[in-house]
N, C-alpha and C positions, 0 to 999 in steps of 0.2 A: 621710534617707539610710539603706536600707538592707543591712546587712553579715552576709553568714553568717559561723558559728563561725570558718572556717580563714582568712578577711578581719581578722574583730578579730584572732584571736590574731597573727597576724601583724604588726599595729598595732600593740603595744602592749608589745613586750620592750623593757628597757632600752632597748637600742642604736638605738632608732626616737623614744624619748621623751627629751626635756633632765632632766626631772624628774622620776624614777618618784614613782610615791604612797607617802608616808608616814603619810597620816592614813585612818582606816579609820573608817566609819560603818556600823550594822547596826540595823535597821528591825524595831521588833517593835510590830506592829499590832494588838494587843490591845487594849481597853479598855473600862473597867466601862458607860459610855455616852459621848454624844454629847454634848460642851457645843455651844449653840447659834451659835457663833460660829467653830466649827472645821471647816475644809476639808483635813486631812489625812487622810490614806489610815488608814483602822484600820475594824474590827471589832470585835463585843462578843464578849471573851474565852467567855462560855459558847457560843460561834457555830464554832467550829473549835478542833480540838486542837491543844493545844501542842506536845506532845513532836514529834509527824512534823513541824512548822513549824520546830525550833530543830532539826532533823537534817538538812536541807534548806539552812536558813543557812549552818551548819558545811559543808557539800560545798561550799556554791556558794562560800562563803573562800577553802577548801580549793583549787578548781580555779584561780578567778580570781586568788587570791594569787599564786599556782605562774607562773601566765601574765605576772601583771605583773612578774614579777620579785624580787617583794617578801616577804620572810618575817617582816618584823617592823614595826610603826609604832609611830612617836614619839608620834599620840594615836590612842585607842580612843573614840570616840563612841557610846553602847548609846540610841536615842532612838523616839519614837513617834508614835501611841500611849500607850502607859502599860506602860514594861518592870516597874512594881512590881506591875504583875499576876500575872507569871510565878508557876508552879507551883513549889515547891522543888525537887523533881527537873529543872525544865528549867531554872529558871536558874542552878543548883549548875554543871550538865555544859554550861552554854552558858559561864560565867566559866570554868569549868576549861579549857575549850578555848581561850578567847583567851588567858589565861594564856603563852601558849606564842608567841603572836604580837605580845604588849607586849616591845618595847626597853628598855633601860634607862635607866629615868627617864620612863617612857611617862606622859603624864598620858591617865588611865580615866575617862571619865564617864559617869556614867549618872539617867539622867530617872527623876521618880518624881512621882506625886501625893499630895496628903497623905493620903487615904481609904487606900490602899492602903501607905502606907508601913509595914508590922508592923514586929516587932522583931526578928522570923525574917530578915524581908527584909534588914537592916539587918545582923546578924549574916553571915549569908552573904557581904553583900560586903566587910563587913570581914575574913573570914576569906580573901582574894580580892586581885589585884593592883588593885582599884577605888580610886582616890585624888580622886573630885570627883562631887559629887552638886548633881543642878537639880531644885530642889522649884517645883514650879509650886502656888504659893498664886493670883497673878492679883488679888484683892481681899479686902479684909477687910471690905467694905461690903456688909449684910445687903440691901440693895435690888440692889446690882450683883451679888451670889451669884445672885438670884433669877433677873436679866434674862439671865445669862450661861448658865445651864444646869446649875451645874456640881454632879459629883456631892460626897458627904460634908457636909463643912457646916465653919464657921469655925471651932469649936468644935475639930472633928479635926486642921485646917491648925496652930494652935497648938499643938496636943499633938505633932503630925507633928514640927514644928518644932524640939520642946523634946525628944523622942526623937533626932532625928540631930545634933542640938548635942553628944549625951555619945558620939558616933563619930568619930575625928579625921581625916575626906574633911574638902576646901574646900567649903562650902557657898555655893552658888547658888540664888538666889530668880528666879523668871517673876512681875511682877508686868504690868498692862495699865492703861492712861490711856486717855479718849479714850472711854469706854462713853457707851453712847447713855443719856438719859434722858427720861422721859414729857414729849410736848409742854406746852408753858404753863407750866413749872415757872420761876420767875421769878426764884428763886434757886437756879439749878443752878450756876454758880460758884462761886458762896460757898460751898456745901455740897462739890462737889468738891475746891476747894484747901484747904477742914480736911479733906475724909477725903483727901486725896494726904498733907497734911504727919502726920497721924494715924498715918495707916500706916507711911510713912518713917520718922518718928521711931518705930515701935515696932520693927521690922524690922532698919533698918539698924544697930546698937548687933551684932547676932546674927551676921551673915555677913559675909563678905568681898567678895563679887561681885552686883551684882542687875543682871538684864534688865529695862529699863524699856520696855515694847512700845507704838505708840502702835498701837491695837484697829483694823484694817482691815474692811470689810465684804467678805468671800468670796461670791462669787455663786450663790446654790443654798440655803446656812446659814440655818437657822430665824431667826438673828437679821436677817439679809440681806432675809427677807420681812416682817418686823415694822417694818423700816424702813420698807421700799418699801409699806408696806399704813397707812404715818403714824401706826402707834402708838407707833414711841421716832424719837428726833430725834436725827444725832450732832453731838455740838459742832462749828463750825465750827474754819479754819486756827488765827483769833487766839484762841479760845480754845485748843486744844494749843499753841500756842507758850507760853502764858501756863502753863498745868500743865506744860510743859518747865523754864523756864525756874525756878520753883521747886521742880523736884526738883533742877535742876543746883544750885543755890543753897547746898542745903538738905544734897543729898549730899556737896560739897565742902566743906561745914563741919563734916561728920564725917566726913573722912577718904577721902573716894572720889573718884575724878575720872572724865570721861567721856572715854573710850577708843576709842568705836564711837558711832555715833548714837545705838541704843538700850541700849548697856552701861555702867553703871557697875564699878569697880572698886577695892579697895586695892593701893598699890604693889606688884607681886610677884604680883598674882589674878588675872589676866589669864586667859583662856579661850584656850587657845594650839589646842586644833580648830576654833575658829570664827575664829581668825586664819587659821588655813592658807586656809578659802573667801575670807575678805578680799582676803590675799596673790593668792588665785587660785592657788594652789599645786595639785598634782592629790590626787586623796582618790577611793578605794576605795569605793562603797558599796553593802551586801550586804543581801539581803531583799529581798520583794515589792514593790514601790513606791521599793526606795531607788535614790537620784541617785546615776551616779561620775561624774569628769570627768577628762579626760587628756588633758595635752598632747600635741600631734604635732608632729613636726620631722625631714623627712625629706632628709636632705642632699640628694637625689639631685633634690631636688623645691621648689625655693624659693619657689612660690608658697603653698607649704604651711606657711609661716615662723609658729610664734603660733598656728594653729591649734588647735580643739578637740577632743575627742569625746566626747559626751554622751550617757550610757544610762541609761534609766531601767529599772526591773523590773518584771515584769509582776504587775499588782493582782489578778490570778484567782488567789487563793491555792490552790484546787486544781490548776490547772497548773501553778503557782509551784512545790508541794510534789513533784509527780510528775518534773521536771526544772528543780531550781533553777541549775545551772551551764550551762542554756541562753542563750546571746545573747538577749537581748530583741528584739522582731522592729525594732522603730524605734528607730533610733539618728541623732540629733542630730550633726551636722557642722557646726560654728560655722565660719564662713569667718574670715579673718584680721581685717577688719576690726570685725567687732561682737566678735572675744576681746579686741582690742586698748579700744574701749569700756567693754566689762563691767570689763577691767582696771579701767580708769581708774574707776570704777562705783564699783567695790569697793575700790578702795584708799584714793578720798579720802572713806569713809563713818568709815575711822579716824584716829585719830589721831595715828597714824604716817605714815598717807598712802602714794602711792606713791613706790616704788624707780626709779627711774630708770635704773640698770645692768641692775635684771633687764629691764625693758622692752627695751632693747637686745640681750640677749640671745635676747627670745625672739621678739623681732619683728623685727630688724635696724635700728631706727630709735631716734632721739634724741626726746623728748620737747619739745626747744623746736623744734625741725622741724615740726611738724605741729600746733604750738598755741600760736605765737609771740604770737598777738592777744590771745587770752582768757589768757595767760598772764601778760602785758605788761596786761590789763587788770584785772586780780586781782590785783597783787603786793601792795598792801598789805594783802590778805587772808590770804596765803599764807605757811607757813612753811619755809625750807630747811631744812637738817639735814645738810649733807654731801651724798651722792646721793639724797636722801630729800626728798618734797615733801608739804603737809600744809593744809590748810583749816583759820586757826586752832577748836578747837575750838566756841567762841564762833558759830561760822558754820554750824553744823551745820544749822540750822536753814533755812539759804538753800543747801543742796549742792543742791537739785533747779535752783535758778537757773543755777548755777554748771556744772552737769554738761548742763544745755539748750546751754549757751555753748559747751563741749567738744564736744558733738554736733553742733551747725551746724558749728563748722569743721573735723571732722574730715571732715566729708560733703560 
């Protein structure tokens, strides 16, 4: 679907949307190199300036905030790439600026890798409204560093670690299960669930929140052809379930529970930006390549009940920079029905699950209306909560079964 400038803005005031956005996302694509396993949009920071990139962000905020109505959000998300790339002059005047657009009580976060974590860096966002930091460590196994790409070394992730421990942000760890290993290797089990529970028990004692990711193959990534060309092999289903199942174990008996598929958490650390895409809630997102999404709901128009609008930004960072509060030229029009899915997608990935009032709300329909079978065949899977329905956690592991069963009958 495509919209010129005075089509979106028109979309998208208050009075046209249930839910204006209150989470805000800004995309900074820099990064020292390419691990082998990564399909997101970035750039090697010595490849484009920063300063015209983080001036360019700021406008396009600037304009898109104004338009949506929104002058301030409850979270700030700062992600990439590798925002601890940033120059000090850009990211001094890029936090100064959001500064201005955090609410009160805003949870800030912002991504970083350990190579680049300084103490400058560190300092700066302490001096700054930044209250949550996601260190992407990924593994502490000297054979998976190697297969994965990645730059610095364990050595650094440790010290990284042990530097943003004496700053008082919530600290969040990216670690990855699931890495492929050299065909024939006969004990790649054994040796993966000591270095899972290795690492866990070293780590988790240190933070409050870890993302437990299980390593997907992206199509194109150096790692992606080293499969397809049979020099590493990924573990099959039952083996991830079996490395799930002793992190869930492992992490619950110190203190964390699983919240999201791939999130662990202590009571109270919960990642509330990456709730709001859960909820399906609408979220701003600013830079080259960043996602926003916004509901639409247009009285006058009922078949429009639930629907979405989805823009992504454009990846030619030289266009991006010459007119970054331009509409992006393709823009995504979710029809009711697959927002109504993706809901459901995303809500029973957590542990909250979904709402059943907002679904009402924003689609006009009752939830046991349109899913009385699989609903009725799931019950003693499923947990209530008031208007609130939930996969016990335990089950996380069968949501793709479960959400097959939701998609046949909803279609």
């Amino acid at each position: 679907m495509n919209l010129d400038a005075g089509m979106l803005l028109s979309a998208i005031p208050p009075a046209y949307t249930q839910f204006p956005p209150r989470s805000l996302y800004l995309h900074i694509p820099f990064c020292a190199g390419r691990c082998s396993y990564c399909d997101f949009f970035s750039v090697r920071s010595t490849a484009y300036p920063q300063a015209p990139y983080i001036d360019a962000l700021l406008e396009q905020l600037r304009v898109w905030s104004s338009s949506c109505g929104t002058n301030s959000f409850d979270t700030i998300y700062i992600g990439g790439g590798t925002p601890s790339v940033l120059d000090k002059r850009s990211l001094e005047k890029l936090l100064t600026a959001l500064s201005t657009y955090a609410a009160h009580g805003c949870e800030w976060t912002i991504e970083a890798n350990p190579e680049s974590l300084s103490e400058q860096f560190l300092e700066i966002l302490a001096e700054s409204g930044v209250t949550r930091l996601s260190l992407g460590i990924q593994t502490l196994s000297v054979e998976e560093w190697d297969l994965l790409g990645r730059i610095g070394s364990i050595a650094e992730s440790r010290a990284a670690l042990e530097r943003a421990r004496t700053y008082p942000f919530d600290l969040s760890l990216d670690l990855l299960v699931g890495i492929p290993h050299r065909p024939g290797m006969a004990n790649f089990m054994t040796m993966a669930k000591t270095q899972l529970l290795t690492t866990l028990s070293e780590l988790a004692p240190q933070v409050a929140h870890l993302s437990l990711y299980d390593l997907t193959l992206e199509y194109g990534t150096a790692l992606e052809h080293r499969v397809k060309a049979g020099e590493l092999s990924m573990p099959d289903a039952d083996d991830l379930a079996e490395l799930r199942l002793i992190a869930d174990e492992f992490l619950e008996s110190v203190g964390f529970y699983r919240y999201e598929v791939s999130n662990y958490a202590r009571k109270g650390h919960e990642c509330r930006h990456n709730a709001a895409y859960w909820n399906m809630e609408p979220y701003l997102g600013v830079g080259s390549g960043a996602v926003s999404t916004l509901h639409l709901r247009d009285p006058d128009n009922p078949s429009m009940l639930g629907s979405l609008l989805r823009m992504t930004g454009n990846i030619d960072l030289a266009r991006y920079t010459d007119n970054p509060s331009t509409i992006p030229p393709n823009i995504e029009r979710i029809d009711r029905n697959t927002a109504l899915f993706e809901f459901l997608m995303m809500g029973f990935r957590t542990a909250r699950g979904v709402d059943t009032k907002k679904i009402e709300a924003l689609f006009g329909i009752r939830l046991f209306s349109i899913l009385p079978r699989t609903l009725a065949r799931w019950k003693s899977e499923l947990v209530w909560r008031g208007d609130e329905v939930s996969l016990y956690p335990r089950n996380f592991d069968i949501l793709n079964r479960f959400l097959v069963e939701c998609m046949e009958e909803l279609s």
